[in-house]
C-alpha positions as a Markdown table, in Angstrom:
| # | Residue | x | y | z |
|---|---|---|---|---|
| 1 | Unk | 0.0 | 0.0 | 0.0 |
| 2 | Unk | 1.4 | 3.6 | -1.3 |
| 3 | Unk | -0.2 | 6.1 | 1.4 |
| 4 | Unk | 0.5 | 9.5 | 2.7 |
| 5 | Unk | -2.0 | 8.6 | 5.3 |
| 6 | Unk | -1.6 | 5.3 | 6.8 |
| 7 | Unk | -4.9 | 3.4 | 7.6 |
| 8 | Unk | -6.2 | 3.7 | 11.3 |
| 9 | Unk | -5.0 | -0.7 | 11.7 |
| 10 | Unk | -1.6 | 0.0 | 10.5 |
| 11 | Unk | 0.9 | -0.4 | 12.9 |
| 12 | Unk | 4.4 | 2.7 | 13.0 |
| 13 | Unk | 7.2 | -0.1 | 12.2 |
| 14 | Unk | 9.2 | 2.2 | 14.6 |
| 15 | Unk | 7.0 | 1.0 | 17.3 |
| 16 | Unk | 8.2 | -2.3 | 17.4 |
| 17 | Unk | 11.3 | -0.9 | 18.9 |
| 18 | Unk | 9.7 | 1.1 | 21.8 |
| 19 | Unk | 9.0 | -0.5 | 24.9 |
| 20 | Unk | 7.4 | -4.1 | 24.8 |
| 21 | Unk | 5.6 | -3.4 | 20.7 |
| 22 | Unk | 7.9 | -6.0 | 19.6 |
| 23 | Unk | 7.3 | -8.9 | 22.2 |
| 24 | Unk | 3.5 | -8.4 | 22.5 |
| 25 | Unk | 3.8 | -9.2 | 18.7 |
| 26 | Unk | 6.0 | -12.1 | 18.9 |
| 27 | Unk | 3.7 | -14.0 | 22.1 |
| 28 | Unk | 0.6 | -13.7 | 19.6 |
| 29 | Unk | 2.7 | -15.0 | 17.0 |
| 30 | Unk | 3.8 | -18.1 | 19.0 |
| 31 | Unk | 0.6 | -19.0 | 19.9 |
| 32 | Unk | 0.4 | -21.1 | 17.2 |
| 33 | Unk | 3.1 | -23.6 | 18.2 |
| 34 | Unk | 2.3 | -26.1 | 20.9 |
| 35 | Unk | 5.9 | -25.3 | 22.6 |
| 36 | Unk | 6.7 | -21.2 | 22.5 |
| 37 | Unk | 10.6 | -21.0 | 22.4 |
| 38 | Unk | 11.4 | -17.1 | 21.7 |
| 39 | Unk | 14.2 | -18.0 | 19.3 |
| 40 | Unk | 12.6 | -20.3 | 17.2 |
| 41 | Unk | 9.5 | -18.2 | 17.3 |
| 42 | Unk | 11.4 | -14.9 | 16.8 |
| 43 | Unk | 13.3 | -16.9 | 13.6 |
| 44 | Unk | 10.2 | -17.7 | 11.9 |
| 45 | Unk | 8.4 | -14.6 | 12.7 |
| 46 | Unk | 11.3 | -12.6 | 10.9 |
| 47 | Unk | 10.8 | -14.6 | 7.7 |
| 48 | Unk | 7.1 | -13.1 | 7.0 |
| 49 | Unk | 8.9 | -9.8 | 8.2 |
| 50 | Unk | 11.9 | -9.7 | 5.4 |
| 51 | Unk | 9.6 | -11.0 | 2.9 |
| 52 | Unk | 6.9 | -8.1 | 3.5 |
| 53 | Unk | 10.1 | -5.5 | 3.5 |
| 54 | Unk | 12.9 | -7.7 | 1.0 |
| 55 | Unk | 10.4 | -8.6 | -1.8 |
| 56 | Unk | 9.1 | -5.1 | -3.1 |
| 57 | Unk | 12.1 | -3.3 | -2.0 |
| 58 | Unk | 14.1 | -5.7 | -4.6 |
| 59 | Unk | 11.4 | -6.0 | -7.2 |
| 60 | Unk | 10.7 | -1.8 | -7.5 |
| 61 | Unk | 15.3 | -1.7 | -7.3 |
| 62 | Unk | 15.7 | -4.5 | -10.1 |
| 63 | Unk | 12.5 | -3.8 | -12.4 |
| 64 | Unk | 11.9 | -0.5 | -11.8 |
| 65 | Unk | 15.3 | 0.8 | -10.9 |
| 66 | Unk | 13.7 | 2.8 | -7.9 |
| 67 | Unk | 13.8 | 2.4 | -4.1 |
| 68 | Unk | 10.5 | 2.5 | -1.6 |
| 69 | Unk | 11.2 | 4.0 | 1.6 |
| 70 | Unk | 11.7 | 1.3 | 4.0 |
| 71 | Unk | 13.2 | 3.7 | 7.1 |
| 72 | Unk | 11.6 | 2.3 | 10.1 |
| 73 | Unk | 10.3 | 5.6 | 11.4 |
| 74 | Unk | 8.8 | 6.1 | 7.8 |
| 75 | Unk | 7.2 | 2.9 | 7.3 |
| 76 | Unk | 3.9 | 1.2 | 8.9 |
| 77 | Unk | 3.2 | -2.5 | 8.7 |
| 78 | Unk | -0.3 | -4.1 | 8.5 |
| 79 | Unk | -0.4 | -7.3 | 10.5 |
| 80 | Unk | -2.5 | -9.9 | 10.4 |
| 81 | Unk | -4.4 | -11.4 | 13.5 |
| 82 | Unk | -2.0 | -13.8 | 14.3 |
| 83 | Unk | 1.3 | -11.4 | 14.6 |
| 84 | Unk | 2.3 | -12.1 | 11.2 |
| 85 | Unk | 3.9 | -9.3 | 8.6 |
| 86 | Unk | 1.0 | -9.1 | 5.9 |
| 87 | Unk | 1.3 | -6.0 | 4.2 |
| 88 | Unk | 3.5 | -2.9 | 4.4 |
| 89 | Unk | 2.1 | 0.6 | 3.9 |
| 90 | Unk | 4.6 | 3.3 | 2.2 |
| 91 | Unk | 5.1 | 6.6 | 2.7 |
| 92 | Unk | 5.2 | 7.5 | -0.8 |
| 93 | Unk | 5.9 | 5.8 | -4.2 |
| 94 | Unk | 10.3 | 6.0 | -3.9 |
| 95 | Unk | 13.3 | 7.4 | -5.6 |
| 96 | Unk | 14.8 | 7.1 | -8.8 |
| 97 | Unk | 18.2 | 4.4 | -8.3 |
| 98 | Unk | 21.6 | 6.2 | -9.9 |
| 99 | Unk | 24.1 | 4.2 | -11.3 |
| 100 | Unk | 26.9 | 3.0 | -8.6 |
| 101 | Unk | 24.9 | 4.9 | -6.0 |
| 102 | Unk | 25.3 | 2.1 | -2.7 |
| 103 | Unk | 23.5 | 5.2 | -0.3 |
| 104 | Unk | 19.9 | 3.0 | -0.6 |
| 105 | Unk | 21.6 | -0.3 | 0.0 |
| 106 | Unk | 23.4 | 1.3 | 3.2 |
| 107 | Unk | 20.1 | 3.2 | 4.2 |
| 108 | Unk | 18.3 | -0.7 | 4.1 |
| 109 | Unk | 20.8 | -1.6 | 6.1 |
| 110 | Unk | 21.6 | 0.7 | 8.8 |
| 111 | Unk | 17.3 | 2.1 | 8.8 |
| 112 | Unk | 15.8 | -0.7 | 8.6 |
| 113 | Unk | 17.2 | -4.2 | 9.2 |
| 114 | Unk | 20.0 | -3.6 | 11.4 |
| 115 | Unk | 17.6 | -2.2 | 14.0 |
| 116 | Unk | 15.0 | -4.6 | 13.3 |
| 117 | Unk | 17.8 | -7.8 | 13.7 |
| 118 | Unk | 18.9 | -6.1 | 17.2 |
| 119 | Unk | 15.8 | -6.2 | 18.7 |
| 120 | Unk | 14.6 | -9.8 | 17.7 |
| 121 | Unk | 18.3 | -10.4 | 19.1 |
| 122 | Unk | 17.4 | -9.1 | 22.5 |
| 123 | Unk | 14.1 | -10.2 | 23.1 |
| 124 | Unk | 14.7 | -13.9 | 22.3 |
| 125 | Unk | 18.7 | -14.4 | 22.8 |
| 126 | Unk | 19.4 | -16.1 | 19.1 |
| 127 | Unk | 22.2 | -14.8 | 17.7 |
| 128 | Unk | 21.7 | -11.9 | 15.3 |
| 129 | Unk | 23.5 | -13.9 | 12.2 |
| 130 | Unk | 20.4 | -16.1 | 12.7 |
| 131 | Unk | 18.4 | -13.3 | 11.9 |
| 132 | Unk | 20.9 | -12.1 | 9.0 |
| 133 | Unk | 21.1 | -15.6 | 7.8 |
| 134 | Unk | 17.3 | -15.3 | 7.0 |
| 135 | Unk | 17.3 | -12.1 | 5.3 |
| 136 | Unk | 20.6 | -13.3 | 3.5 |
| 137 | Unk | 18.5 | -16.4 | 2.5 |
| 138 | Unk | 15.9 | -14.9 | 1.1 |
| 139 | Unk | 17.4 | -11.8 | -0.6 |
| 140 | Unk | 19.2 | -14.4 | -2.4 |
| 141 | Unk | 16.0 | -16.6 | -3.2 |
| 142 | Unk | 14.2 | -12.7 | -5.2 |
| 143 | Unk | 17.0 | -12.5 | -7.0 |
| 144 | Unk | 16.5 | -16.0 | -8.3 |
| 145 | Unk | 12.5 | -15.7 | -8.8 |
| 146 | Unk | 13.8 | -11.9 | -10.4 |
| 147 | Unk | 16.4 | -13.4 | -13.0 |
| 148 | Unk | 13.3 | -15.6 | -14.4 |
| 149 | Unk | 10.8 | -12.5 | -14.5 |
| 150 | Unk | 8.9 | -12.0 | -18.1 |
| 151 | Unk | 10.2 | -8.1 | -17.7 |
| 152 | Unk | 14.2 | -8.9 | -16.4 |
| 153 | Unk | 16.7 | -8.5 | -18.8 |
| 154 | Unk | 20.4 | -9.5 | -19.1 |
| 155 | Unk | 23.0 | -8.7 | -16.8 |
| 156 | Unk | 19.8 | -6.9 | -14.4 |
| 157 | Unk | 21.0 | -8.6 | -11.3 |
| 158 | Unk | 24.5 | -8.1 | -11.1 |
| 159 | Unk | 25.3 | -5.3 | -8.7 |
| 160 | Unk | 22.9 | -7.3 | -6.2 |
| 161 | Unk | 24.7 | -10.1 | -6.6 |
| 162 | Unk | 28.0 | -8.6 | -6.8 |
| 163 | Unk | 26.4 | -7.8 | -2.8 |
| 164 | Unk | 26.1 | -11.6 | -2.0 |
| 165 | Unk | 30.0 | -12.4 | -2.7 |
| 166 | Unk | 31.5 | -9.3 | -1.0 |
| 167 | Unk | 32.7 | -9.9 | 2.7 |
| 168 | Unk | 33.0 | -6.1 | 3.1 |
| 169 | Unk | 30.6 | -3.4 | 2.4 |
| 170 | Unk | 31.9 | 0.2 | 0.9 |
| 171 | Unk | 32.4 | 1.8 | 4.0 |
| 172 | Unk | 34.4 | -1.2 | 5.5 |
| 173 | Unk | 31.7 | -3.0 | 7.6 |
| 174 | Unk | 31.3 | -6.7 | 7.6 |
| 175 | Unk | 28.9 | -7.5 | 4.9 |
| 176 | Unk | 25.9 | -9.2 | 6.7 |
| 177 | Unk | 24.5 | -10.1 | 3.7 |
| 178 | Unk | 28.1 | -12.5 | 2.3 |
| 179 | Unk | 27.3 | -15.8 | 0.9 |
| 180 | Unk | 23.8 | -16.9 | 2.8 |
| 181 | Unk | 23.7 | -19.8 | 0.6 |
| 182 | Unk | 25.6 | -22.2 | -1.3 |
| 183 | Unk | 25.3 | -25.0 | -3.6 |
| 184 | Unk | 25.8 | -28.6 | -3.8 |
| 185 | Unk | 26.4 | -31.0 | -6.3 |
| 186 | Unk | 22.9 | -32.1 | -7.4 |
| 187 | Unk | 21.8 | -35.1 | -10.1 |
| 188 | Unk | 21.4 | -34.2 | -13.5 |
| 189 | Unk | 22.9 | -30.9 | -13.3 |
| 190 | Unk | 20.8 | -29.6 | -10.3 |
| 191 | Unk | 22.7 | -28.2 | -7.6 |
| 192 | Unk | 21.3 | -28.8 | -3.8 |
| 193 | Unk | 20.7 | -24.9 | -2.5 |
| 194 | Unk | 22.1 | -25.1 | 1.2 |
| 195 | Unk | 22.1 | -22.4 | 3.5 |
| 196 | Unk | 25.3 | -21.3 | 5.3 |
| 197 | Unk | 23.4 | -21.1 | 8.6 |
| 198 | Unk | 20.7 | -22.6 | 10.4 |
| 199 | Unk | 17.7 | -20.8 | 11.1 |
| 200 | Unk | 16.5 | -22.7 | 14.1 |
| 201 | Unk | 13.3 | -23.2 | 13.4 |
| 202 | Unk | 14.0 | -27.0 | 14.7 |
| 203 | Unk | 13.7 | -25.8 | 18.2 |
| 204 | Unk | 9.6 | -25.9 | 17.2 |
| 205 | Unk | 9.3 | -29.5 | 17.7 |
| 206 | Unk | 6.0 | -29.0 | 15.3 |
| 207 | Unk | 8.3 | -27.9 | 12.5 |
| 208 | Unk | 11.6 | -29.8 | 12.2 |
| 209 | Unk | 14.2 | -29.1 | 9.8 |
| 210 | Unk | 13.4 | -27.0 | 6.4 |
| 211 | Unk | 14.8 | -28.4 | 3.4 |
| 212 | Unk | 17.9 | -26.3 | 3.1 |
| 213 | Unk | 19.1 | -26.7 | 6.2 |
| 214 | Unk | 23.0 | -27.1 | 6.9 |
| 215 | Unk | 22.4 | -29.2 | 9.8 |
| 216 | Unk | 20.1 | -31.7 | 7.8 |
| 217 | Unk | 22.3 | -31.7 | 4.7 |
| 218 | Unk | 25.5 | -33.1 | 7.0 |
| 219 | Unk | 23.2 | -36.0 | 8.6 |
């Protein structure tokens, strides 16, 4: 949703970072698993989270060669009853991208995700590369649904993947984002996608393993 308004349900993103907005989120969302362990249920709940902020920030970058406004304190999120990340609600419509212009990558970063990653850090006590492994994971997985769009064109992906193999970013930080997944032989020329780290989901008993899992693919 583009709106200068937000809708009376929709939620300041900003609030999850104030006082208790992020754990009264995360209880509702781990009612639905028999056994509520905040790191499992604070991994999966940040799945539906970077897919509601990865997915149309990459699709309007790569197809549209713009950038939405994904600042937490400029952003509101429309949940759905159970806790989950449905929708997102945009200030306005974004920028035009320039060529070799890494401001809106860094802005991604350090307005959005790096906040978001250190508070599902506190409140459950995983590791934030769990929570980096999953936006890794899935950054990678859009570029790969991207790269087969009717509308993408050769070469379209490039810089983001030129993102995926560098350990540091341009201003010297550790790269967060460096080689989330990797790939495995394969039969018949198919490659098993693996990710480089687990995302814990195991410790709901309901769920198990997903099918990339490093700790799976070693058994």
């Amino acid at each position: 949703m583009i709106a200068a308004q937000p809708p009376p349900e929709a939620m300041p993103a900003a609030a999850l970072l104030a006082s208790d907005g992020l754990e009264k989120v995360l209880m509702r969302f781990g009612e639905r698993y028999a056994v509520f362990d905040a790191r499992g249920v604070a991994s999966q709940w940040s799945k539906w989270y970077f897919l509601a902020v990865l997915v149309p920030e990459l699709m309007a970058r790569q197809l549209l060669e713009r950038t939405l406004p994904v600042a937490l304190d400029r952003l509101h999120l429309l949940l759905a009853p159970d806790g989950r990340v449905e929708r997102l609600c945009f200030q306005h419509d974004g920028t035009a991208l320039y060529a070799d212009d890494e401001s809106p990558t860094l802005a991604l970063l350090d307005d959005n995700l790096v906040p978001m990653i250190e508070a599902l850090a506190r409140f459950s006590g995983a590791s934030p590369r769990v929570f980096w492994s999953n936006a890794g994971n899935l950054f990678e997985q859009c570029l790969n649904q991207l790269e087969r769009h009717p509308d993408a064109w050769a070469g379209m992906t490039n810089d983001a993947r030129h993102l995926l193999e560098c350990q540091r970013l341009t201003d010297g930080r550790r790269n967060p984002f460096y080689r989330p997944v990797h790939y495995r032989g394969g039969q018949e020329g198919n490659p098993k996608r693996v990710r480089r780290l687990c995302c814990i989901r195991y410790l709901i008993p309901e769920l198990g393993y997903c099918g990339n899992c490093p700790l799976k693919q070693s058994k």
